[in-house]
C-alpha positions in Angstrom: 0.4 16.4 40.1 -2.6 16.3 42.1 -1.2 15.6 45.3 1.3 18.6 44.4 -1.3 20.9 43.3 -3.2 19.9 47.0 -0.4 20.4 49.4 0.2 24.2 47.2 -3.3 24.8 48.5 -2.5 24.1 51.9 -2.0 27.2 54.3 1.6 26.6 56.2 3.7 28.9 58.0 6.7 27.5 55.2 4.4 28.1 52.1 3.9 31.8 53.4 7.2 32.6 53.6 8.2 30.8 50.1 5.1 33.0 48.7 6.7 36.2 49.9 9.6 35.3 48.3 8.3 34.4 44.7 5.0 36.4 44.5 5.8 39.6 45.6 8.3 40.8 44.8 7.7 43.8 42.4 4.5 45.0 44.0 6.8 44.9 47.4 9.0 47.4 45.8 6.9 49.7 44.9 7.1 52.0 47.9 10.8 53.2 46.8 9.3 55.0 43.8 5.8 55.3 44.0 5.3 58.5 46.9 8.4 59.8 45.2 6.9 59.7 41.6 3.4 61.3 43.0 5.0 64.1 44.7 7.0 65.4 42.1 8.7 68.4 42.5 6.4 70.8 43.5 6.0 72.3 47.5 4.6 69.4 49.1 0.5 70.0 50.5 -1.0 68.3 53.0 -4.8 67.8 50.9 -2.0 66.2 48.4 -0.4 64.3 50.5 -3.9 62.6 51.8 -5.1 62.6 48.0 -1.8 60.5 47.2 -2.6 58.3 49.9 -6.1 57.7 49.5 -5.7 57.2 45.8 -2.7 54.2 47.0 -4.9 52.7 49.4 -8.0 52.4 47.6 -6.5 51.4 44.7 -4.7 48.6 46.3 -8.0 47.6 47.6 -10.1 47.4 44.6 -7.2 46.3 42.2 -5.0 43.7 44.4 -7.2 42.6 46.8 -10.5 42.5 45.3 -10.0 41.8 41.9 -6.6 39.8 41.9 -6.5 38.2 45.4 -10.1 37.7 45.7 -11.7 37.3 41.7 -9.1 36.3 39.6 -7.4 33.4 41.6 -10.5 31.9 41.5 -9.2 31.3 37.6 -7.0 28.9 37.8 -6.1 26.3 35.3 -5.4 23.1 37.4 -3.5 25.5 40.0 -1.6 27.6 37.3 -2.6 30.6 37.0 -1.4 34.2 34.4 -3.2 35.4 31.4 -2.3 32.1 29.2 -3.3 29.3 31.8 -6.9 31.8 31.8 -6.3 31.3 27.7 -6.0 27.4 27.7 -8.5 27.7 30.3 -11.1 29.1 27.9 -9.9 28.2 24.3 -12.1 25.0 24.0 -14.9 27.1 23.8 -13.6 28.0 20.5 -14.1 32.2 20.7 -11.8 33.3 17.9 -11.6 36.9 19.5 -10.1 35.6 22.7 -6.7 34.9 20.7 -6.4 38.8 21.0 -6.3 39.6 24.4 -3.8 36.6 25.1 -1.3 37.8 22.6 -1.7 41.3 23.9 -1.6 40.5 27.1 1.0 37.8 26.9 3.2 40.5 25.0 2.5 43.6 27.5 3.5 40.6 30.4 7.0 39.9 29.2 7.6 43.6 28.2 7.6 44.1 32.0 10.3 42.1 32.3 12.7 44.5 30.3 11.5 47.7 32.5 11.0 45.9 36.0 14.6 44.7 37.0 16.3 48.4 36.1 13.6 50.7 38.0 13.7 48.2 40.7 17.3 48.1 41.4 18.0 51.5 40.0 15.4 53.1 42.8 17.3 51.0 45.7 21.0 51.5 44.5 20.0 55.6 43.9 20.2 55.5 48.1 23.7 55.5 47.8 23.4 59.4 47.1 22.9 60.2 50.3 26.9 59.6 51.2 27.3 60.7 47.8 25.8 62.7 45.3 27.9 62.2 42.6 28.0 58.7 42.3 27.6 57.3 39.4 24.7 54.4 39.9 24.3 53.5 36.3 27.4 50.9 36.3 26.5 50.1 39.3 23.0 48.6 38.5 24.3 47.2 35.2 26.9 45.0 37.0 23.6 44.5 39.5 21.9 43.1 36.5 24.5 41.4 34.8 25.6 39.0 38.0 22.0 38.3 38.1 21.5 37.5 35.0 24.5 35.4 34.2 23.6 33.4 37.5 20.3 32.2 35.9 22.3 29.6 33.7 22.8 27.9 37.2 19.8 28.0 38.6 18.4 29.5 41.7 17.6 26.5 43.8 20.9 28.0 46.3 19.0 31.6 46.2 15.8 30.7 46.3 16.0 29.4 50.0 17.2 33.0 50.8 14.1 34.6 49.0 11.2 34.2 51.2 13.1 35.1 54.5 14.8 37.9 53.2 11.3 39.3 51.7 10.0 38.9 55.2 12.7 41.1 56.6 11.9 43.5 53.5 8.2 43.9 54.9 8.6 44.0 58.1 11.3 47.0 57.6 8.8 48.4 55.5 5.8 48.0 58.3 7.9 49.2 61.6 9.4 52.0 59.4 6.4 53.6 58.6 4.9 52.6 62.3 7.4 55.2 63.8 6.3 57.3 61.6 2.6 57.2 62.1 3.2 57.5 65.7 3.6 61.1 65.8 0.9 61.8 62.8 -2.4 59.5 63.0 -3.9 62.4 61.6 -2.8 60.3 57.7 -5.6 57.6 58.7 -8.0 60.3 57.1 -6.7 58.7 54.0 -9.1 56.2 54.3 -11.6 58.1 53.1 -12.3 58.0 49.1 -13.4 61.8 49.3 -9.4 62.5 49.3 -8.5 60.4 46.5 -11.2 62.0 44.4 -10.0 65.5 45.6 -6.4 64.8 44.8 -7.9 64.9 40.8 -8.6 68.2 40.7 -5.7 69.3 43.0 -2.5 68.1 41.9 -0.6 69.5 39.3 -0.8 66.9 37.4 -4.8 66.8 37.6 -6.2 63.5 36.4 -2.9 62.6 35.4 -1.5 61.6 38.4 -3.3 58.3 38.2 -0.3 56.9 36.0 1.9 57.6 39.1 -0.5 56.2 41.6 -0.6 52.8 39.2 3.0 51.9 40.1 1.7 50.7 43.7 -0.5 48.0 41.9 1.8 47.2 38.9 3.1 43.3 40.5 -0.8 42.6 40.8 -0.6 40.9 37.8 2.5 38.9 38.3 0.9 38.0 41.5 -1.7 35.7 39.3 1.2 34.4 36.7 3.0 32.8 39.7 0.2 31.4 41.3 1.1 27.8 40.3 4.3 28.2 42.7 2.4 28.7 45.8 -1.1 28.1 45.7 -3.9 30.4 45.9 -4.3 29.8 49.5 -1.1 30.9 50.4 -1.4 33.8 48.4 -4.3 35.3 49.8 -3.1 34.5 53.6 0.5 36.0 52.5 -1.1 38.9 50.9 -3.0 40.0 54.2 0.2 40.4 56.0 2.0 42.2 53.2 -0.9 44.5 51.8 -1.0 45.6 56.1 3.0 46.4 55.4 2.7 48.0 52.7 0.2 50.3 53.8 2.0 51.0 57.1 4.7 52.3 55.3 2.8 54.2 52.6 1.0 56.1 54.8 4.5 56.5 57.5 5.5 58.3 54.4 2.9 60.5 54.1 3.0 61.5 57.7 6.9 61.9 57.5 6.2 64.5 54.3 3.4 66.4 56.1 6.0 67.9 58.2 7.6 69.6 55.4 4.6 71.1 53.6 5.4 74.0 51.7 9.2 72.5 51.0 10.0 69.9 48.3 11.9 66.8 47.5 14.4 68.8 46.1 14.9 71.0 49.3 14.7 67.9 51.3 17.5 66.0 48.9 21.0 66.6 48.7 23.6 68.5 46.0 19.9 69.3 43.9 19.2 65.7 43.8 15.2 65.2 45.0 14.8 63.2 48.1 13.2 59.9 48.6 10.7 60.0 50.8 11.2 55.9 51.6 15.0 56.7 52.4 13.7 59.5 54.9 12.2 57.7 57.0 15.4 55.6 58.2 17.7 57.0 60.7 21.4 58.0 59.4 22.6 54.7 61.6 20.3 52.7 59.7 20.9 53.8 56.5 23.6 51.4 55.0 21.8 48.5 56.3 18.6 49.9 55.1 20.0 50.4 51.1 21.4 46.8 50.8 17.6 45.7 52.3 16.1 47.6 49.7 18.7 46.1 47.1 18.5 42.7 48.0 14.7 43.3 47.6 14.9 44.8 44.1 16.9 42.0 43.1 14.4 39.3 44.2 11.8 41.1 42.3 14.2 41.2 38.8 14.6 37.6 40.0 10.8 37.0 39.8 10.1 38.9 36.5 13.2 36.8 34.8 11.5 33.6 35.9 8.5 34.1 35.0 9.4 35.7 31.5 10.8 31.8 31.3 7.7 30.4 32.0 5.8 32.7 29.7 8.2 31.8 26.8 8.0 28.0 27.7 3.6 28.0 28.0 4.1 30.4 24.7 6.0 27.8 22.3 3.2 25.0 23.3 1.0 27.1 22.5 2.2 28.0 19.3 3.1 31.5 20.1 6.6 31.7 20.3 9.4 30.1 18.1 11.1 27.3 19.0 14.2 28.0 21.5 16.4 26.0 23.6 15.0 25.3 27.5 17.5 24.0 29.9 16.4 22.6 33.5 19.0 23.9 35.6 18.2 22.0 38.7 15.9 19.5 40.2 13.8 21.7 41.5 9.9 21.5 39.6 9.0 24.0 37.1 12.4 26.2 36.9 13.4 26.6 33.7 16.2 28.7 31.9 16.3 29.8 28.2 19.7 31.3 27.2 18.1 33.4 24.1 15.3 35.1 26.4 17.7 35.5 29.2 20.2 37.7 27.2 17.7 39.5 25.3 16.0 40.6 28.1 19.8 41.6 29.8 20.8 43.6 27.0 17.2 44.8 26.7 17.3 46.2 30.4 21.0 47.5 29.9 18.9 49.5 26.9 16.8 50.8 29.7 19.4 51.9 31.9 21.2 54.0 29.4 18.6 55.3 27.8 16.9 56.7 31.1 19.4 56.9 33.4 17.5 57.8 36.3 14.5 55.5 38.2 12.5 58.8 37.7 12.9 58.8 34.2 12.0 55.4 34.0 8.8 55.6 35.4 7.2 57.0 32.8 8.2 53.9 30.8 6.6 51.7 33.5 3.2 50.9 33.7 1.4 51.6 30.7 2.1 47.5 29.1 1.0 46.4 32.2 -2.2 48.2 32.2 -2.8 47.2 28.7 -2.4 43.9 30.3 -4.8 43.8 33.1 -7.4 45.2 30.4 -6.9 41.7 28.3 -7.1 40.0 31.7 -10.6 41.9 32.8 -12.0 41.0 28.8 -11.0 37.2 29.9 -12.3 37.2 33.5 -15.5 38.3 32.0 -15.7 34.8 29.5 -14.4 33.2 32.3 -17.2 33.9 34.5 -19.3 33.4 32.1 -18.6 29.9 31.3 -19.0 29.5 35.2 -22.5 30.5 35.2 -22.7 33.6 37.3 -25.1 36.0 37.5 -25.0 38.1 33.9 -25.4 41.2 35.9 -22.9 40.4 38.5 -20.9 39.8 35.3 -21.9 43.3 34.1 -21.6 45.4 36.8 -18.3 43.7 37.9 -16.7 44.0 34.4 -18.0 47.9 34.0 -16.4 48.6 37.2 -12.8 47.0 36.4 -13.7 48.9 32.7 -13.7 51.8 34.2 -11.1 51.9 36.8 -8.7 50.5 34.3 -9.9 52.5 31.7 -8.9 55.4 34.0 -5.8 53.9 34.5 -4.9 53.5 30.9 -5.8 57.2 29.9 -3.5 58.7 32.7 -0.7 56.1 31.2 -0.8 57.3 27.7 0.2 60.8 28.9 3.4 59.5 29.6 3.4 58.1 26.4 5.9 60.8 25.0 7.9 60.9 28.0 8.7 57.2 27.6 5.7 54.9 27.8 6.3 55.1 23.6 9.2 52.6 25.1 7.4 50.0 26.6 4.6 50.3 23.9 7.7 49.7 21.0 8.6 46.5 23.3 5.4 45.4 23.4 4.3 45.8 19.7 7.6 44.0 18.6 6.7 40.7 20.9 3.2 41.3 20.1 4.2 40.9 16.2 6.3 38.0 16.6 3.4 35.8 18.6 1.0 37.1 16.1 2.9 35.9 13.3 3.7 32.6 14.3 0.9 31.7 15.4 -1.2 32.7 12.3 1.5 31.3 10.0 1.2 28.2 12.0 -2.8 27.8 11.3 -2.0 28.8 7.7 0.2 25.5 7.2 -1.9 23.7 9.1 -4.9 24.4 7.3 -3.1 23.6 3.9 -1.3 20.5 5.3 -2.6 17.4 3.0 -3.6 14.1 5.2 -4.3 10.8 4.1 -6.1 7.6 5.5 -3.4 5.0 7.0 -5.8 2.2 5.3 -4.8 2.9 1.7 -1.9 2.4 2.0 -1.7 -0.8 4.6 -1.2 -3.6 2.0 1.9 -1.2 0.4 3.7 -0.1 3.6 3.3 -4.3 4.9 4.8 -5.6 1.6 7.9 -3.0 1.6 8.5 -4.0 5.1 9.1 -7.3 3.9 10.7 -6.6 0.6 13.8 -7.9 0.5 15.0 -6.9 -2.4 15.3 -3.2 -1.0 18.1 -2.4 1.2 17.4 -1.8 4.4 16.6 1.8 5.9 17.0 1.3 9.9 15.4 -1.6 11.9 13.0 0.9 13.6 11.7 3.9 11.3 9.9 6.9 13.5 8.1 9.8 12.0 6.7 12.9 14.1 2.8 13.7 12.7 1.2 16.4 13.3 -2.1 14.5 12.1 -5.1 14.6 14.8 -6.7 11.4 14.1 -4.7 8.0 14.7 -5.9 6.9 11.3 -4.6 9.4 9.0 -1.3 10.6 8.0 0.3 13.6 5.8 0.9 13.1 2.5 4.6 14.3 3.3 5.1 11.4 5.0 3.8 8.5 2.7 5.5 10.2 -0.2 8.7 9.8 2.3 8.5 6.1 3.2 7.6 4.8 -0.3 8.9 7.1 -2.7 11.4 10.0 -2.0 13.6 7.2 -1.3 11.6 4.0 -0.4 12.8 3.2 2.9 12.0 -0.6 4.3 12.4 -0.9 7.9 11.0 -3.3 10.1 8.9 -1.7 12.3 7.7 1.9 11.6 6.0 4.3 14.4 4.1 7.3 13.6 4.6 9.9 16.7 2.1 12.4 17.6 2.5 15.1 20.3 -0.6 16.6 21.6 -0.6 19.7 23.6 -3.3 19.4 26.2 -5.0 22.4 28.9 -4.1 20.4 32.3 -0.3 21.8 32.5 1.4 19.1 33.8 0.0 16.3 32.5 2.2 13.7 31.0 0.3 10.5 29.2 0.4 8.7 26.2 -1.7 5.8 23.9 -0.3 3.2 21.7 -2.1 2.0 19.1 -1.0 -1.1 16.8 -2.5 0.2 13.1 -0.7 -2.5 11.2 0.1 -5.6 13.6 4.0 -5.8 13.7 4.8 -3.2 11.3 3.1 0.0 12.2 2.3 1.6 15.5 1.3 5.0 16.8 2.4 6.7 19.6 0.3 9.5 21.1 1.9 11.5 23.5 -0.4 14.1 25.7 1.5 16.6 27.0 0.8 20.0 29.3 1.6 23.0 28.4 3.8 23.6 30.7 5.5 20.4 30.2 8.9 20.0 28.3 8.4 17.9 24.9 11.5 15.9 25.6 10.6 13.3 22.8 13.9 11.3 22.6 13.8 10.3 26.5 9.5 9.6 26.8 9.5 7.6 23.8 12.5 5.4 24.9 10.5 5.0 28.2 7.3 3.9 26.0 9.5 1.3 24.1 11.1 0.1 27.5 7.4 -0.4 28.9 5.7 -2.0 25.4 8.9 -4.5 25.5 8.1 -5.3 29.6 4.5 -6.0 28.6 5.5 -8.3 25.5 3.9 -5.6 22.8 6.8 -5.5 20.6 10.4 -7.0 20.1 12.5 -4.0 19.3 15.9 -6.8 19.4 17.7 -6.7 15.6 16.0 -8.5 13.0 19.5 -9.4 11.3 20.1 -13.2 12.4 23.7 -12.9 13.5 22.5 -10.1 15.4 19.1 -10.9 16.9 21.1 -14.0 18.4 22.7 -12.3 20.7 19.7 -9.9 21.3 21.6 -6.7 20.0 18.8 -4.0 20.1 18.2 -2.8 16.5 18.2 0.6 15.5 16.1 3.7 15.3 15.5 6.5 13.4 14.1 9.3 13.5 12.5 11.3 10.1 11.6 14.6 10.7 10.0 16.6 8.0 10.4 20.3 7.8 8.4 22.5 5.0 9.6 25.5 3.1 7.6 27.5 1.1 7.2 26.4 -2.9 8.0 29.5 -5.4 4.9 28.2 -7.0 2.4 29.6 -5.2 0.2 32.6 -5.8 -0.4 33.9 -2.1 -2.4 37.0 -0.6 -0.3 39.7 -0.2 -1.1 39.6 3.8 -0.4 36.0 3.8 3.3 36.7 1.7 4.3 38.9 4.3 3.4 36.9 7.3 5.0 33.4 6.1 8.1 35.7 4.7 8.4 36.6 8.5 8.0 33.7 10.0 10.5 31.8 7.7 12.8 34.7 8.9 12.3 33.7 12.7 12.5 29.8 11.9 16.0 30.5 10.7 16.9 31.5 14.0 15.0 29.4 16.0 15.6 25.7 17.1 15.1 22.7 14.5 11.8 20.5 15.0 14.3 17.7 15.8 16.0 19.5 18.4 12.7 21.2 19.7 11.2 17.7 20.7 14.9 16.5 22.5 16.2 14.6 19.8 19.5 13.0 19.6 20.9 14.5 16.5 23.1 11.4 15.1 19.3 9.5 14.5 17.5 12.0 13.2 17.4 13.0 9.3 15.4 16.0 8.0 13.6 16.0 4.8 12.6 19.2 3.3 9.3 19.2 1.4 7.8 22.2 -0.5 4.6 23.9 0.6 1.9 24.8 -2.2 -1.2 26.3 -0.8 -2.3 28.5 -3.6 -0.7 27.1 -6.3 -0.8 30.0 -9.9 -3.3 29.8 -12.4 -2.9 27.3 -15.3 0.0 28.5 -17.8 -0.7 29.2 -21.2 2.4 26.7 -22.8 1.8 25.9 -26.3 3.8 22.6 -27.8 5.7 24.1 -30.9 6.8 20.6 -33.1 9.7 21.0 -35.5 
């Protein structure tokens, strides 16, 4: 991994390219919505048009550049980067309050993934109503969605190599577009100044408002961070020189191309009453078709981003104990790509939702942004501990915190105006996934803290003699159990009441297997320890968080190597059998819990463990959540009593 995560930090004209490909994809389409959305559909002014610009500019400045590209990256977990690598990053400090801002955060995160892909690809097919303004673009983006989506149970290894190149092409349109543009106007550069950014405030029609439009230039800023394991930071921040330098270009050839037309308005400038888009203005009627399936294939690629990474979230989410268990297939070869059927239909038929429901990239808009916002606040309140714990200055701290505060704060306050217009959408996406992390993981630590262990010693002598009891049919040769027990010399009670009384079960070798989630992501090591020689040993397996616990394959490959170093004999222990070295067999016991009637719980606590026994229905077994071939693996159910009722009155009544 460390060679890996070296060459990722190594600038190269190939890592570039892959980087435009993966990283930026939403915040590279933003210019199809974002002068559109600010402009409205009122007479366009020039003092606007500046205000809009100046309000785009700085904003990518302080937001992207300084406090993503610059301050944030610098937060990086082994290489991996997003708001729960900066969690892991920071839980061993053991501040109980940072839990909140990674669940809200981590929530807001993959609620973007339901609202990205439509207004992406709804905003670049909507150019087809320049040929014709009836056209109906809703099927159109749904089968748009749907191919893309169904292609993700194949991977992307064959699209991928089509991703950075065609993003390059996608900027540089963007850049030479708005270039031609400028030309004949340099009169927009007075957009540099902040003076018309604070102006626009107090003269748009929206007043203060407006912000919530202006955030849709800076909305990918945060995916930008999430992917940052895929490319390296370096990369990132020479790649993001060259696209921030496009995106401008074309931003402000915008602007220059709607000064012309002050006093008229989108709709004047559109077709058949439909409002004009100022980023399909600036392309010559020759150059339109060509243009559209750019600025499609470009939407796509940033749907394709968003999908990917909602895998990734989902995958880091179930190690950490967010999430419910689902199935994750590896489509390809290729390191780190991941697919989860269940996440990748929900979030289809959760966009289709989209589609309908707003029908036009306009309406959608209002739906957009506000989670994400939300999200970069959870990020600022985890920069903060971050820098912190990295000893900087506690008033460099300050100021820079108040400052991202602020701006943010700003942000968020112009978002929740749209909050009846649609942001209630994204905030109902949000609260549901928020609900569902918060719930699992809390109902997680409750059964944790109630689980009963016990020390291995007490019960050596007993578990030694039943291995060698004869007069007990056998169970299996070799008996595995998974532990969720911390310490190599303790064990739940669960699982000694299992092995000697359930159903004693002799075998003659038992392992104990223990699966630690560790910070480093990609780490992939494990310790054997020998508690009882020849009849019980313990497997500890440390795993990263972004590593699949495939248990069945790793612990075959610890056996193989403990047999090549002479550690254990794993051939049948029958006679007839172990002469001809037939490997015995193995089995796996994995205990699941259910909640006892008897128990007298909080109401709070009821409620939680009722919902989470809800989504364990429908997620994946414990058995098939570690990889585990299902013909050797038994479950045993065991009843959980944390708070057991008070003593009952029963009186004995003799005859």
């Amino acid at each position: 991994m460390s060679s890996n995560h070296n060459n990722l930090n190594k600038v190269t004209t190939g890592g570039i390219i892959v980087t435009l490909g993966i990283i930026y994809g939403d915040i590279g389409t933003s210019p199809l919505y974002v002068m559109k959305a600010i402009m409205g559909e009122v007479p366009i002014a020039e003092e606007v048009v500046l205000g809009a610009l100046s309000c785009i500019f700085w904003t990518l400045t302080l937001q992207t550049t300084l406090k993503y590209v610059l301050l944030t990256l610098q937060a990086d977990n082994n290489g991996e980067g997003g708001i729960f690598s900066l969690y892991t990053l920071l839980k061993r400090f053991k501040k109980k309050w940072m839990i909140v801002p990674a669940i809200i955060g981590g929530s807001c995160l993959l609620a973007d993934g339901f609202i990205t892909p439509p207004i992406s690809v709804a905003s670049a097919v909507e150019g087809l109503r320049v040929f014709n303004p009836t056209i109906n673009t809703i099927a159109i983006v749904i089968g748009i969605l749907f191919a893309l989506f169904f292609i993700q149970r194949f991977g992307t290894k064959f699209l991928g190599r089509f991703f950075g190149p065609m993003m390059l092409v996608w900027f540089s349109m963007l850049g030479i577009l708005g270039f031609i543009q400028i030309f004949d106007n340099f009169s927009v550069f007075k957009a540099l100044n902040p003076y018309y950014a604070i102006h626009l405030l107090s003269i748009h029609h929206e007043g203060f408002y407006v912000l919530g439009f202006v955030f849709l230039c800076t909305t990918g800023a945060e995916a930008l961070y999430s992917d940052m394991g895929h490319c390296g930071r370096k990369n990132i921040r020479a790649s993001w020189v060259f696209v921030k330098t496009m995106l401008v270009l074309n931003y402000f050839g915008q602007g220059a191309f709607l000064m012309k037309y002050s006093g008229q308005t989108l709709v004047d400038l559109g077709s058949s009453g439909n409002p004009g888009n100022p980023f399909y203005m600036l392309m010559p009627d020759w150059f339109l078709p060509v243009g559209i399936v750019i600025a499609t294939s470009a939407a796509i690629i940033a749907s394709q981003a968003l999908i990917s990474g909602s895998f990734t979230m989902i995958s880091e989410a179930m190690r950490l104990n967010f999430w419910p268990k689902v199935s994750v297939k590896f489509p390809t070869e290729l390191k780190g790509q991941l697919y989860i059927p269940s996440i990748n239909w929900l979030l289809f038929f959760g966009c289709c939702f989209i589609v309908l429901y707003f029908e036009e990239s306009s309406k959608m808009e209002a739906a957009y942004g506000l989670a994400i916002i939300i999200c970069m606040l959870m990020t600022t309140s985890l920069l903060g501990m971050f820098m912190a714990t990295r000893r900087y200055n506690p008033w460099v701290i300050f100021l820079i915190i108040s400052v991202y505060v602020t701006i943010e704060g700003a942000f968020f306050i112009a978002n929740i105006d749209k909050f009846s217009s649609g942001g209630y959408v994204s905030v109902i996406i949000t609260g549901v996934l928020g609900i569902i992390m918060t719930v699992w993981y809390t109902a997680k630590r409750i059964r944790s803290d109630y689980t009963e262990f016990t020390k291995v010693d007490n019960y050596k002598t007993v578990i030694s003699e039943l291995s060698n009891d004869r007069s007990i049919p056998k169970y299996a040769t070799h008996l595995v159990y998974l532990t969720n027990a911390q310490f190599s010399d303790e064990i739940e009670s669960k699982v000694l009441y299992s092995i000697l009384q359930k159903r004693p079960k002799r075998a003659d070798l038992y392992w104990f297997v223990h699966v630690n989630v560790v910070d480093e992501p990609y780490r992939m090591d494990y310790r054997v320890r020998h508690i009882i020689e020849g009849d019980v040993i313990r497997v500890d397996f440390y795993l990263g968080f972004r590593v699949a616990p495939r248990i069945n394959l790793m612990f075959k490959e610890v056996v193989k190597d403990m047999v090549a170093r002479g550690e254990v004999d794993i051939t049948s222990r029958y006679k007839s059998l172990n002469r001809n070295n037939v490997i015995g067999d193995f089995k796996f016991i994995v205990i699941e819990k259910f909640m006892s009637y008897d128990n007298d719980l909080p109401w709070y606590e009821r409620i939680i463990l009722d919902i989470y026994y809800v989504l364990k229905k429908i997620s994946l077994s414990e058995g098939r959540a570690f990889g585990l071939d299902s013909s050797a693996v038994k479950v045993e159910k065991f009843p959980i009593v944390i708070h057991p009722p008070e003593d009952i009155a029963l009186n004995r009544v003799d005859e």
